[in-house]
Structure formats: C-alpha cells, structure tokens
C-alpha positions in Angstrom: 124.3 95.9 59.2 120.7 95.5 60.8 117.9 97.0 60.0 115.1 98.0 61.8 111.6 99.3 61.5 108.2 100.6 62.6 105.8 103.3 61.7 107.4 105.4 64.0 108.8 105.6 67.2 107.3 102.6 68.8 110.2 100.3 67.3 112.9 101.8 69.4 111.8 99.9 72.0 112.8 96.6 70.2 116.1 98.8 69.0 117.0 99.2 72.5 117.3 95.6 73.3 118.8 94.9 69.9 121.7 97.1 71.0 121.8 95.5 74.3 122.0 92.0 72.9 124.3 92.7 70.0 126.4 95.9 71.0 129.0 95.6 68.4 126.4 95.6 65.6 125.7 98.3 63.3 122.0 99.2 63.0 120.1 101.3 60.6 116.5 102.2 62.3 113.8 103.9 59.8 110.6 105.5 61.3 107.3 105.8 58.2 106.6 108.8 60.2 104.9 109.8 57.2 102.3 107.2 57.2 102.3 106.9 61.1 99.8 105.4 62.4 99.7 101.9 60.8 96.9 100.6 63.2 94.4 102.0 60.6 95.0 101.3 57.6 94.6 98.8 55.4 96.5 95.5 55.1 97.4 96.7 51.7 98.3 99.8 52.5 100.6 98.3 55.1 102.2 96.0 52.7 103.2 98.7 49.9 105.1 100.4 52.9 106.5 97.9 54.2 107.9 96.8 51.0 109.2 100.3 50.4 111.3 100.3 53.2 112.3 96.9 53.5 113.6 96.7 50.0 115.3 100.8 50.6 117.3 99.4 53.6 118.5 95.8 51.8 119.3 98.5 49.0 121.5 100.2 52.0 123.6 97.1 53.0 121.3 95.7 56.0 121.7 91.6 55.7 119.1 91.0 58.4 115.6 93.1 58.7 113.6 93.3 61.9 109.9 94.8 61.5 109.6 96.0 64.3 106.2 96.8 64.9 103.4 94.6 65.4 100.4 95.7 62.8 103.3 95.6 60.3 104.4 91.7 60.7 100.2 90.7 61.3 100.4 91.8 57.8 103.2 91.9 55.7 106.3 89.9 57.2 105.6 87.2 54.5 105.1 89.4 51.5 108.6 90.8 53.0 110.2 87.4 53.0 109.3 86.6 49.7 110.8 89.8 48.3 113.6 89.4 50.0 114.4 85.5 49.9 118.1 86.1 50.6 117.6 88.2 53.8 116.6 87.2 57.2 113.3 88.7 58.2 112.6 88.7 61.8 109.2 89.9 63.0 107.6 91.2 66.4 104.4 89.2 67.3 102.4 89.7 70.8 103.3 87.3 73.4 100.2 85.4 73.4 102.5 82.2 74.0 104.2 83.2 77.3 101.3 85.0 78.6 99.3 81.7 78.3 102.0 79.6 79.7 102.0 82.0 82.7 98.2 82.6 83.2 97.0 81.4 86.6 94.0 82.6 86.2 93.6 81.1 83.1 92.6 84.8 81.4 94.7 87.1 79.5 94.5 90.3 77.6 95.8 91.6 74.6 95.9 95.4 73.5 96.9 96.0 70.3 96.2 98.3 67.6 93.0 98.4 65.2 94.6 96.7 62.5 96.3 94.1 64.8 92.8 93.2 66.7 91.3 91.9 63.7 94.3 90.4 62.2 93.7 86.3 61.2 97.6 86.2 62.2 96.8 87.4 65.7 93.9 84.8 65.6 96.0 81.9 64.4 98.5 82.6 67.5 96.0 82.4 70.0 94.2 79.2 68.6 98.0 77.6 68.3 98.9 79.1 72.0 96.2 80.0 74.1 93.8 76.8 73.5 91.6 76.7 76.9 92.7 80.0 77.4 90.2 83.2 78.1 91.9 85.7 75.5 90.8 89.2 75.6 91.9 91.3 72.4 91.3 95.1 73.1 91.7 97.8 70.8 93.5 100.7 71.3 93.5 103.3 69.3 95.3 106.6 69.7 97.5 104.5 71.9 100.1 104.9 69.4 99.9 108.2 68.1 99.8 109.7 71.6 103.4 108.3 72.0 104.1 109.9 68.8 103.1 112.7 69.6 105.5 112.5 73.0 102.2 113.2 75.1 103.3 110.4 77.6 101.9 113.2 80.4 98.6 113.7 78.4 95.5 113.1 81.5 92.9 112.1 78.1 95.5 108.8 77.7 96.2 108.2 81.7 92.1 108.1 81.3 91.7 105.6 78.8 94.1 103.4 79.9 92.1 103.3 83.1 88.7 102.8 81.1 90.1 100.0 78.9 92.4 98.3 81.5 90.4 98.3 84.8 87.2 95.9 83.6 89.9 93.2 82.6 91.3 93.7 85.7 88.0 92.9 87.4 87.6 89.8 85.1 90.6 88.1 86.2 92.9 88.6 83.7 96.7 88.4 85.0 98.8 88.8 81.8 98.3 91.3 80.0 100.3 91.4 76.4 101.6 94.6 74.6 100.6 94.1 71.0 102.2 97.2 70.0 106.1 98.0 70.0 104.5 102.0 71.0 103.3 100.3 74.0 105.9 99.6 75.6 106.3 103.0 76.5 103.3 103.6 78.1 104.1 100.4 80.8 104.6 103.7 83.7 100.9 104.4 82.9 99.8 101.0 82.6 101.2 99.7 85.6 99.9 102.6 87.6 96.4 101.3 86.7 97.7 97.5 86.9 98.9 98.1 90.8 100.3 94.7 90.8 97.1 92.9 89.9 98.4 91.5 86.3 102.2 91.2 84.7 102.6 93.1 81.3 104.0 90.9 78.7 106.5 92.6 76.1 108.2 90.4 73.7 111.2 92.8 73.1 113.8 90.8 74.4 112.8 87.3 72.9 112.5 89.2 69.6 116.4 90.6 70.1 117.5 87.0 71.0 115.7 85.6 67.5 118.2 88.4 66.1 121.2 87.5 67.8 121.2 84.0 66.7 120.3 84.8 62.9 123.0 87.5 62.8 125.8 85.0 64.1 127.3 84.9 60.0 127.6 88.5 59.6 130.5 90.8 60.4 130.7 93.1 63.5 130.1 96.7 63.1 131.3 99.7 65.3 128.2 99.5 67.5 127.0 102.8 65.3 123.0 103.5 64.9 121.8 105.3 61.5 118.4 106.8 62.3 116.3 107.6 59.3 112.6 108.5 58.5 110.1 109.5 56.1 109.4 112.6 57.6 111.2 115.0 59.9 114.1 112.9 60.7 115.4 114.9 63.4 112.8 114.1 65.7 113.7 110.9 65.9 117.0 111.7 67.9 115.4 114.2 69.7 112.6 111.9 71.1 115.7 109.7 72.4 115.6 111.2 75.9 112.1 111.9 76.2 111.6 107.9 75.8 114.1 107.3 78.2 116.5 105.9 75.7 119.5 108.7 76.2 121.9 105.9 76.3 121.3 105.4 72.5 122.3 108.8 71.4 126.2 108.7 71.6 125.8 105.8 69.2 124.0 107.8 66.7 126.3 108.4 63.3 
C-alpha cells in the first residue's frame, strides 16, 4: 500500500501518474483539506501536519509515503523521514534541475507557493542546479486555492496568470517550473498565456518513477485507490472529473 498526500487536491496530479506507472498498486491518497492552503503558513505549522498524516497512514498499512506537494517536502520531508526511519519517503521538489539543463536562453522561472519561494530548500536546489543560471522565483498566491475551490474558469485567475507570467516571458525565460503539485492543473491557462514561447516543467512523472523503483519489495495490490481527507471527504471523488482525472474513479474503493 502507497500513500499519498497534499493539502488538498493539488496531489492528484502526482496520484495520476503513480497509477500510471504502478497500476497494480494499492494507494491510499489523503487531502488536509482542513488546513488547505499550506503556502501560508508556517514551517512549523507545516511540519505538525505533515506528521499527523504521515504517521495516520503508516498506522493504515502504507510501506512507502509520497508527499505530494511541494511547500510540504520544502519543509518537512526530513522531520518525516526521521519519524518514520523504516518507511520510504519520497518527496515532490520543483524541477529546477531539468529546466536548467534545458534552458537555451539561459533563464528560467519558478512559480511556487509563498511558503515554497522563500524556502532555503528551494534555494539550495537552485545553487546545486541552476549555477550560471537566471532563476526567477515567483509567488503565487491564490494559485492554489482557486484550484481548490474548482474555479479553473474564474477570469480574476486567467488575469493573474497573465500579469505574473507575461514579464518573464518578455525577459527571456523559456522554462518555466510548476512549484506546486495544484499547478499542474492550471497548465490549459498557463499555456494560453505561454503561446509556445516557454515549456512548463512538471516533475510528476520523475517523481512516480522515484516511486516505482523504491516500491519494487512490496506486494501488489488490486490497483484500488482509498481517498481520504480531513474535511468533506466526498469532494475529493467528486472533483475527479472536474480535474480531468475520471479515469481514476472506477478505481476508488
């Protein structure tokens, strides 16, 4: 059993390719919809949560953990390791690596939560990666809550996407990295604005691959997904189709 998660729904986007690259795998995904958003609060606040919920699924069977969510990792995937010494942690950092390895412009953008911005982990992978690279960090907020709120449609978000993406755009950036699991769903509206000018950069699928390799000594499942959350669980299998992720719901115990 795997389990996943975020503060809310932005971590189905990493369940998605989790499923994809390990279909015969159990999977229990939990949403903190009670403390969503993460991207401003504290790094201690963060780390109480994340220790709730990472020590409530190991107490639920899961022998592998992936925090799914960016702000989370930036500040508590080692405080979660060292709980949890027996248990694989996998976390979900922004792709500053590959988007520096890309670059031909030799500029690249990240947009990530508050929280995440001003993270030293966030700052250590860009001076380990991105050395002679022009980084630009951008905070987002409300990014992440609009997607929680399912207002993909919303013409106040289409707007500041515009207003924060266009003047990299006109500085040359060319990669631009999702620093946010939530933002993943907002690439429609994002590359709207990008118009072919800049690649996104989602780390999704490296993240599932991490997975698949760590999860080789544990015993296949039925392929069933367990969704749970701290508040109003049954939104989270309602917001299934609205994110595009129908194909999920037949799994759904």
């Amino acid at each position: 059993m795997i389990g996943v998660f975020d503060s809310g729904l932005g971590g189905l986007s990493v369940l998605a390719a989790l499923v994809q690259a390990l279909p015969q795998a159990d999977f229990r995904y939990y949403a903190d919809t009670a403390h969503v958003p993460y991207g401003n609060k504290s790094d201690e606040q963060i780390q109480r949560r994340v220790l709730a919920i990472g020590g409530e699924l190991a107490g639920m069977g899961c022998d592998l953990l992936v925090v799914a969510c960016n702000t989370a990792t930036a500040a508590a995937v080692q405080a979660l390791r060292a709980a949890h010494p027996s248990i694989p942690v996998v976390g979900v950092e922004p792709g500053i690596k590959p988007a520096a390895q890309e670059t031909r412009s030799g500029r690249i953008a990240v947009l990530a939560t508050e929280s995440t911005a001003k993270s030293a982990r966030l700052h250590k992978l860009i001076r380990d990666h991105a050395d002679g690279i022009d980084v630009h960090v951008e905070p987002c907020p409300g990014w992440a809550t609009h997607v929680e709120m399912l207002q993909l449609d919303d013409p106040a978000l289409a707007s500041d996407i515009a207003r924060r993406v266009e003047p990299l755009l006109a500085q040359g950036v060319d990669r631009i990295v999702l620093g946010c699991t939530h933002y993943s769903f907002l690439a429609p509206l994002l590359n709207q604005v990008i118009g072919g000018r800049a690649r996104l950069v989602d780390v999704a699928d490296a993240v599932a691959r991490q997975a698949r390799r760590l999860s080789d000594h544990l015993p296949h499942g039925g392929g069933r997904l367990h969704l749970h959350a701290s508040a109003h669980p049954e939104r989270l299998y309602a917001a299934l189709p609205r994110l595009n992720l129908g194909h999920l719901a037949p799994r759904v115990a």
